[in-house]
C-alpha positions as CSV (number, residue, x, y, z in Angstrom):
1,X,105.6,72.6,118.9
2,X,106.6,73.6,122.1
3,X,107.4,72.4,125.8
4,X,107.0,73.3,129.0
5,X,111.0,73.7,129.7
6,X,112.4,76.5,131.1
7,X,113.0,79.9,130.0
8,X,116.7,78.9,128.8
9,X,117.1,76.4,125.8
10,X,119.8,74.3,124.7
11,X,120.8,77.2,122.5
12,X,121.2,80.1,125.2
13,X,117.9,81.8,124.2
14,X,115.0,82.3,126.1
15,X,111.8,80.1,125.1
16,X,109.2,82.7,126.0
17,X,110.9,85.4,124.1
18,X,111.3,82.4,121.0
19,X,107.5,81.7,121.6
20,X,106.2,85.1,121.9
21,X,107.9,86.0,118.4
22,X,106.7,82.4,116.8
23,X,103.2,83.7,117.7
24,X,104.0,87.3,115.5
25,X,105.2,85.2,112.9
26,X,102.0,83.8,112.9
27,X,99.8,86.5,113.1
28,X,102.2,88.6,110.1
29,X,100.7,85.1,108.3
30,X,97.7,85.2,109.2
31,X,96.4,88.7,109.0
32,X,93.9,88.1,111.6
33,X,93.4,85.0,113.9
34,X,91.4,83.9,116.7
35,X,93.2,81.9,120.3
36,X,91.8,78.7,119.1
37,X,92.9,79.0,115.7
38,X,96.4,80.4,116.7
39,X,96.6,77.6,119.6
40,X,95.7,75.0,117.2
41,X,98.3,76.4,114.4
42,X,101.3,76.6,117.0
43,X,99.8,73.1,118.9
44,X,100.0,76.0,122.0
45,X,97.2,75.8,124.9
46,X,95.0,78.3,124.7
47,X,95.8,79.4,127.6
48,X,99.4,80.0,127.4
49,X,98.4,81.8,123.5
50,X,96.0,83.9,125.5
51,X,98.1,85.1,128.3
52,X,101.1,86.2,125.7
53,X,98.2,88.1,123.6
54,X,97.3,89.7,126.2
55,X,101.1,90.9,127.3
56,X,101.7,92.0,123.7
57,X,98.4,93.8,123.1
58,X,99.6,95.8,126.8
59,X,102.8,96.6,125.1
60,X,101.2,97.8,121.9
61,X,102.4,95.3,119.8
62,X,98.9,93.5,119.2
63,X,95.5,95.0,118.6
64,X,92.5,93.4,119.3
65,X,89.2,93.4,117.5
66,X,85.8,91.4,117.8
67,X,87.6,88.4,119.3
68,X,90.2,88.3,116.6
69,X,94.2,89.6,116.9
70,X,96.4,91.1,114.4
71,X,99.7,93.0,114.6
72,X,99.4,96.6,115.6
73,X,101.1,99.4,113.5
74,X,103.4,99.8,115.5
75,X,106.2,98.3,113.9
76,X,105.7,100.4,111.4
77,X,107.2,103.4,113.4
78,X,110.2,100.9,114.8
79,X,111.2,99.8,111.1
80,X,110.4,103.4,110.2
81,X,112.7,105.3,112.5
82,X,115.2,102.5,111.9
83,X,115.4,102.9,108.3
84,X,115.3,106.7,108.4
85,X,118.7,107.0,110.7
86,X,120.1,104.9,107.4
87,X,122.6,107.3,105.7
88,X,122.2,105.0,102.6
89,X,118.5,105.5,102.6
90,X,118.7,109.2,103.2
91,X,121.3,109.6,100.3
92,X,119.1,107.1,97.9
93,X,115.3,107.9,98.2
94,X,116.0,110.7,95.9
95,X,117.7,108.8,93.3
96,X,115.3,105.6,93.4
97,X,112.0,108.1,93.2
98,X,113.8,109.8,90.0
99,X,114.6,106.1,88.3
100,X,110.7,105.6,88.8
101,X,109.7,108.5,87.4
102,X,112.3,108.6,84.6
103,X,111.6,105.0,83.5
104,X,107.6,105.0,84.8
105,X,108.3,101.7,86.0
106,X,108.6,100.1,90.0
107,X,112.3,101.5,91.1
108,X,113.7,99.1,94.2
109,X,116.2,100.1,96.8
110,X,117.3,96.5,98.4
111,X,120.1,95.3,101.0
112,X,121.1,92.4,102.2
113,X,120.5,91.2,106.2
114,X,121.4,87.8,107.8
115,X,122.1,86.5,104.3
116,X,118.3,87.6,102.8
117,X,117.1,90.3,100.9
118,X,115.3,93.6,102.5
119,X,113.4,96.2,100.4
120,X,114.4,98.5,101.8
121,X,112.5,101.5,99.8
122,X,110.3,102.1,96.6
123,X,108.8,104.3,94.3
124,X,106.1,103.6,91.7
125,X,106.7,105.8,88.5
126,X,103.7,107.4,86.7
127,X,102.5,104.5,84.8
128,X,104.0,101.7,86.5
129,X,101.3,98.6,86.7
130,X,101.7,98.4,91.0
131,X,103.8,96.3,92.8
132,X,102.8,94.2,95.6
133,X,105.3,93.9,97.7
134,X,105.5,95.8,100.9
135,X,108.1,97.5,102.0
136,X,110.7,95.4,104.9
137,X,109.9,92.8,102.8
138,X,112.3,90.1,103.5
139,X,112.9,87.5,100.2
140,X,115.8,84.3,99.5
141,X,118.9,86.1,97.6
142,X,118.8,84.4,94.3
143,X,115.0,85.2,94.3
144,X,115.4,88.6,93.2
145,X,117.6,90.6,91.1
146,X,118.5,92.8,94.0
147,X,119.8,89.9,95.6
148,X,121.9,88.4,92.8
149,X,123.2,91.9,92.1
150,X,124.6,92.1,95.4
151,X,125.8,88.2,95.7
152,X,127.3,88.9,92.4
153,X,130.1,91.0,94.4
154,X,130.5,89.1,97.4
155,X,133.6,86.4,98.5
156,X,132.6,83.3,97.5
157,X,132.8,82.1,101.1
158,X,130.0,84.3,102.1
159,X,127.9,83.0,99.6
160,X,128.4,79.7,100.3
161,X,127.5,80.8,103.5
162,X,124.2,82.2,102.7
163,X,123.6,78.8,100.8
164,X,124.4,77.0,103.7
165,X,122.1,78.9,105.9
166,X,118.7,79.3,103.9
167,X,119.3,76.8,100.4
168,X,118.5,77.5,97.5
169,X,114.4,77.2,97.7
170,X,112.2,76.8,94.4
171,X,109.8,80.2,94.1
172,X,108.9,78.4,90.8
173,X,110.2,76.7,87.6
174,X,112.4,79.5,87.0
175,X,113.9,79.7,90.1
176,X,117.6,78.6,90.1
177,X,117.9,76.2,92.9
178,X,121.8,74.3,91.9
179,X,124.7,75.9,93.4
180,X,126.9,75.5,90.5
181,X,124.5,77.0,88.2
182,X,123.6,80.1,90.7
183,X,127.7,80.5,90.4
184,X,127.7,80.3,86.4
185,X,124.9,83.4,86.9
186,X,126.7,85.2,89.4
187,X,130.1,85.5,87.1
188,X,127.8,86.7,84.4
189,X,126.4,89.0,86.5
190,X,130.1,90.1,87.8
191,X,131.3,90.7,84.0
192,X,127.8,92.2,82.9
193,X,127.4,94.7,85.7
194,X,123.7,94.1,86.2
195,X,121.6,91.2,87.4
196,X,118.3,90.7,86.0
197,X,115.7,88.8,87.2
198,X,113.4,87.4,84.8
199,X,110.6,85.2,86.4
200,X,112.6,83.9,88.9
201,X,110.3,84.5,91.9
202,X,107.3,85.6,90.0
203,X,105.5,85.4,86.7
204,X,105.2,87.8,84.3
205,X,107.9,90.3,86.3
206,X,111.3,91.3,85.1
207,X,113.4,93.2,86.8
208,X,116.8,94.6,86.4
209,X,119.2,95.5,89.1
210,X,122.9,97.3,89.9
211,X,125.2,96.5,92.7
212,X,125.7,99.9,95.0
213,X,129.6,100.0,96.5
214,X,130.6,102.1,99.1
215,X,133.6,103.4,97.4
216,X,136.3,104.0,100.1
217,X,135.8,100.5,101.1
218,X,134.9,98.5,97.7
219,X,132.3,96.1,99.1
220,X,129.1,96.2,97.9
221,X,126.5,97.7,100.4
222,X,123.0,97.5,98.4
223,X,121.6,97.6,95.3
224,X,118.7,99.4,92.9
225,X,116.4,98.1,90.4
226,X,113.6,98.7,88.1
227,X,110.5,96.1,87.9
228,X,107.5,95.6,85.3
229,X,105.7,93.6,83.4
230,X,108.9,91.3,81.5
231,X,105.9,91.9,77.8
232,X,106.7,95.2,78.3
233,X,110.3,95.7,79.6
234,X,111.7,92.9,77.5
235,X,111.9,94.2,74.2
236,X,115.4,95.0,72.9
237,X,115.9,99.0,73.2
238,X,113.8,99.1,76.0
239,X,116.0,96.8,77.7
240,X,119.0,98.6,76.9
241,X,117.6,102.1,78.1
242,X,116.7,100.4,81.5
243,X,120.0,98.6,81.9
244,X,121.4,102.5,81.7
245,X,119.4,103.8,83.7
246,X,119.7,101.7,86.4
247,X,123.6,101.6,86.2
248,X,123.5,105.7,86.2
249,X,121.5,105.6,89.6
250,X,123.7,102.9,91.0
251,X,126.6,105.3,90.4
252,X,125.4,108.3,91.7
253,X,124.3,106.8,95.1
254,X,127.6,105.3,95.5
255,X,129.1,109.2,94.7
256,X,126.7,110.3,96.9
257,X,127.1,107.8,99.7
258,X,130.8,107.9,99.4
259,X,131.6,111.6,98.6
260,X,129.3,113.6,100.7
């Protein structure tokens, strides 16, 4: 997988720096991992895998236990203090915990970075049946309501841009994977207000989502959702009371981001 060239690649970036995050990809993966397993996985000498290990367990960035490595908590507190010097964050967390617990289902806060979805926050109202997905999770745009909420809203060069870069990859048979048809949904979508996303990454799950526009510049900035089990959210009124709810949140963030 990889060479023995120098530091600098064809692409101006440095290999061990390139190498060094392949290997965290693969131990986010992997949860825990031994050298020899993670040398044979990344077809790295063992060597090489241990000597990195060893650097990023130094910096803090690897813990080690009984022979086996794992990624260390600490970039928990980088994504944490990054996310908490977000003014949208600071002016949404409110509103997303009081769409959980208004609703009593999984409330989402999501953005979009380098053309993917982040969660970006969440709050599990009172009876919500748990979500697993973690927080900084990073998921294709037309996965996830989120996503489509916020593609919805953007140029139609930019989303042929995020095509482009990352395709239009199957999460299963509900998954939209043809451009054309991803465009149809994304006018709906437009006209609608709201995005929903209705097995498309998992089964069983529905969610419904509402663009967030910073106001004093109309572009679309995030979006907010609620998520459950699609038995249970599907059913006609219920739908309808969700749809409002959402939209009501999405509007106050954007007062809030915009106004104060």
């Amino acid at each position: 997988m990889f060479d023995n060239a120098s530091e600098s690649t064809a692409n101006n970036t440095l290999g061990s720096v390139e190498k060094a995050f392949t290997i965290l990809e693969q131990l986010r993966r992997s949860g825990t991992i031994g050298v020899s397993e993670l040398a044979t996985a990344l077809e790295i000498p063992k060597s090489t895998i241990h000597i990195y290990l060893q650097t990023l367990r130094k910096q803090g960035f690897v813990v080690q236990d009984d022979g086996e490595y794992a990624l260390s908590y600490r970039f928990l507190e980088y994504g944490g203090e990054h996310r908490n010097r977000s003014r949208l964050y600071e002016v949404a967390r409110p509103e997303v915990d009081k769409l959980a617990s208004e609703t009593g289902e999984v409330a989402n806060l999501g953005i979009e970075e380098n053309g993917l979805r982040v969660l970006l926050y969440k709050s599990e109202g009172p009876e919500a049946i748990h979500d697993n997905a973690p927080i900084g999770e990073y998921a294709h745009m037309h996965w996830t309501a989120l996503g489509k909420a916020m593609l919805a809203h953007y140029p139609t060069s930019r989303v042929e841009s995020i095509i482009d870069t990352h395709g239009l990859p199957r999460a299963n048979e509900h998954t939209i994977t043809d451009a054309d048809e991803l465009v149809t949904e994304l006018e709906d979508i437009r006209e609608r207000g709201y995005s929903v996303e209705d097995q498309d990454r998992r089964h069983g799950v529905l969610t419904i989502a509402a663009p967030i526009v910073d106001r004093q510049s109309d572009e679309v900035i995030s979006s907010v959702s609620v998520s459950g089990p699609k038995n249970h959210l599907d059913d006609h009124d219920r739908f309808d009371e969700l749809v409002a709810a959402v939209k009501k949140a999405a509007n106050v963030i954007e007062l809030r981001y915009s106004h104060y």
